[in-house]
C-alpha positions in Angstrom: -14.0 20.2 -8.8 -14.9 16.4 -7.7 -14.1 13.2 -9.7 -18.0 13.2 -10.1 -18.2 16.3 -12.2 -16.2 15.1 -14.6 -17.4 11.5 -14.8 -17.2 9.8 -17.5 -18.7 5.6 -17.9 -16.2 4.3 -18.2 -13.7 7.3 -17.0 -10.6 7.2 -18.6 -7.0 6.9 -17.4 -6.5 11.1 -17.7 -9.8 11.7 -16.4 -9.2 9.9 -13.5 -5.5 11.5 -12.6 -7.0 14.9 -13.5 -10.1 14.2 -11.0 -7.8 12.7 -7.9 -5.1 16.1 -8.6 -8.4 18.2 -7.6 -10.7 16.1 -5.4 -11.0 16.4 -1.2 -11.7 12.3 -1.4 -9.3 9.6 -2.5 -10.9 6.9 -5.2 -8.8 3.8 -6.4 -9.2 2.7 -10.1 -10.4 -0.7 -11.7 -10.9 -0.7 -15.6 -12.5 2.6 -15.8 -14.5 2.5 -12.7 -13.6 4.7 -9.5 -14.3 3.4 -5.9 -14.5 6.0 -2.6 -12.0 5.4 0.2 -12.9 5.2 3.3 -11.4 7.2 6.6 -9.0 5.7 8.6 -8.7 5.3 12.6 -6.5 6.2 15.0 -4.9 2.6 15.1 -4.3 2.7 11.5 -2.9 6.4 11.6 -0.8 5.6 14.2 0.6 2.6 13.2 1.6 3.4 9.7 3.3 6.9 11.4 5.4 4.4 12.9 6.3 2.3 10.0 7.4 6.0 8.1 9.0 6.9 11.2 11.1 3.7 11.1 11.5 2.9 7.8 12.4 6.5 6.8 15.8 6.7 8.5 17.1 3.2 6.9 16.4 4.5 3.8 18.7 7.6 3.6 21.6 7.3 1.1 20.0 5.1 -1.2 17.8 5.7 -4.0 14.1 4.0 -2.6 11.4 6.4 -1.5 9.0 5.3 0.5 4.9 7.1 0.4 2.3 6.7 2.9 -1.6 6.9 2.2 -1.2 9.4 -1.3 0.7 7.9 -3.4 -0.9 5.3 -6.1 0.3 2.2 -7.3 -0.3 1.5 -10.8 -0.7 -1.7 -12.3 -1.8 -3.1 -15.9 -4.2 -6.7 -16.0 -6.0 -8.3 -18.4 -6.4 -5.2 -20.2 -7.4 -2.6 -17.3 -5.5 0.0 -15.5 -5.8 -0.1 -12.1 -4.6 2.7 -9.9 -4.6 1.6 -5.3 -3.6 3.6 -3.0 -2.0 1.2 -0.3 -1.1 2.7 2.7 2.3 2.6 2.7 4.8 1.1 -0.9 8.3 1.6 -1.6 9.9 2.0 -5.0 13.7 1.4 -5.4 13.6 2.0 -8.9 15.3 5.4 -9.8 13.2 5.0 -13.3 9.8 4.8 -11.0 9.4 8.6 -10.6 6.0 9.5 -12.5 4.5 12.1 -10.5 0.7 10.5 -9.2 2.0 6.8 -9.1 4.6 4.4 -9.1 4.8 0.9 -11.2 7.8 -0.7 -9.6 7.6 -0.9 -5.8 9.5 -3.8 -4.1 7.2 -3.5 -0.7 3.4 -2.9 -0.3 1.7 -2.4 3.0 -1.6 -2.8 3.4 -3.0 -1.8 7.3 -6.3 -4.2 7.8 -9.6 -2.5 8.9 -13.4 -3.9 8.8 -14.2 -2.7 5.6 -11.0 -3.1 3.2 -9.5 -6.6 4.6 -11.0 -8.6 2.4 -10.2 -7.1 -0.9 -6.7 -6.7 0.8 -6.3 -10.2 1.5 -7.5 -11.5 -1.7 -7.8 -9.0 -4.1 -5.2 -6.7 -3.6 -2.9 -9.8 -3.0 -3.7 -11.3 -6.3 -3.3 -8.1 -8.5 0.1 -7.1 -6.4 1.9 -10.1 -7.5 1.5 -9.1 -10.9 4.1 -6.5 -10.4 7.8 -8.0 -11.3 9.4 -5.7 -9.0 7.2 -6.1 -5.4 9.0 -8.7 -3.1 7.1 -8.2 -0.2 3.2 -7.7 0.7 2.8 -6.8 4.2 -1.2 -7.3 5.8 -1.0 -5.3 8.9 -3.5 -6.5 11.9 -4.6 -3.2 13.3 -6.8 -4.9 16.4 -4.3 -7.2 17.7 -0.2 -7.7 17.3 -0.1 -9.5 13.9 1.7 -9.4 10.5 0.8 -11.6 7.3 3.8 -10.9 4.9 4.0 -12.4 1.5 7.3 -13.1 -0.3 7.3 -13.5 -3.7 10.8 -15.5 -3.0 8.6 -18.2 -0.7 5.8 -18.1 -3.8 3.7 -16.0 -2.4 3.1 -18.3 0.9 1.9 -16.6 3.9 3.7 -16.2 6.5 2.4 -15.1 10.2 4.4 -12.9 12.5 2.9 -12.0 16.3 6.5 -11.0 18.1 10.4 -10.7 17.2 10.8 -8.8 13.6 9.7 -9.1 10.2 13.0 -9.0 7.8 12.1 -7.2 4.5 14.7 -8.2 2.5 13.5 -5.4 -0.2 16.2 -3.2 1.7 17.3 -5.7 4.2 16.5 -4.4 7.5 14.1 -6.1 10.0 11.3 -4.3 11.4 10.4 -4.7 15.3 6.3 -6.0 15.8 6.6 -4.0 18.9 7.6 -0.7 16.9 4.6 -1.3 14.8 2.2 -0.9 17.5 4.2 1.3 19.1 1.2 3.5 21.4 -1.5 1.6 20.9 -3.5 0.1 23.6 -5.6 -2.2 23.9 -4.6 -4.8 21.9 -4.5 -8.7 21.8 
């Protein structure tokens, strides 16, 4: 079955989960509209292995789970659900456990490419803040060594990061820029 066979204008909230449970492509949500996801590249594979591969070990004995690439975030605005899939959230809520999504992750990461970086840099950052929980947003450069990370704590500023760590203080540990790109060549 594909989200297309059981389209509906505008396709409701079930229709959609049902749809995504069954379908070989990804689509993200937006008031009853669906929208395709595109592939990603090596760069952006490899660099968001390396954040799990990271991130995973700090994360053992407490209560956060972390997803990468599958898992949606689900948000409410002006009416709409909205379902994303970011490429990589953490929810330390032990009440955020629905089975397709989360509502209450304290980190989002978003890896930049050509065709997603400006809904991720404008878009995506606006609806994020709407969640109570999220304390970080992280915008990933995947073509050179760079990190945007927005702190709801500094009001959402942006803050740029090309060496040294980032500090997510959503489970207070810093992350190296150099693990990030950890095997990737070629950069600037």
């Amino acid at each position: 079955m594909t989200i297309s066979s059981i389209l509906q204008i505008p396709l409701t909230v079930d229709a959609y989960l049902t749809g995504e449970e069954n379908c070989e492509l990804r689509h993200e949500y937006i008031g009853g509209q669906i929208y395709a996801m595109t592939g990603a590249s090596r760069q952006h594979g490899l660099i968001v292995t390396n954040l799990i591969a990271f991130l995973r070990p700090q994360l053992r004995s407490s209560h956060c789970q972390i997803f990468a690439n599958d898992m949606k975030v689900r948000l409410f605005i002006g009416g709409d659900d909205i379902f994303y899939y970011p490429d990589l959230l953490l929810s330390c809520d032990p009440n955020d456990r629905e089975r397709y999504y989360c509502t209450h992750p304290c980190l989002i990461i978003e890896v930049l490419s050509n065709s997603t970086e400006r809904i991720d840099r404008r878009e995506k950052l606006l609806a994020y803040q709407t969640l109570p929980s999220l304390r970080e947003y992280l915008l990933i450069a995947q073509n050179r060594r760079e990190v945007q990370i927005h702190r709801r704590s500094q009001q959402w500023k942006a803050e740029i990061i090309t060496a040294g760590e980032v500090a997510l203080n959503c489970i207070d540990c810093a992350l190296p820029i150099e693990m990030i790109y950890e095997e990737i060549d070629g950069l600037t």
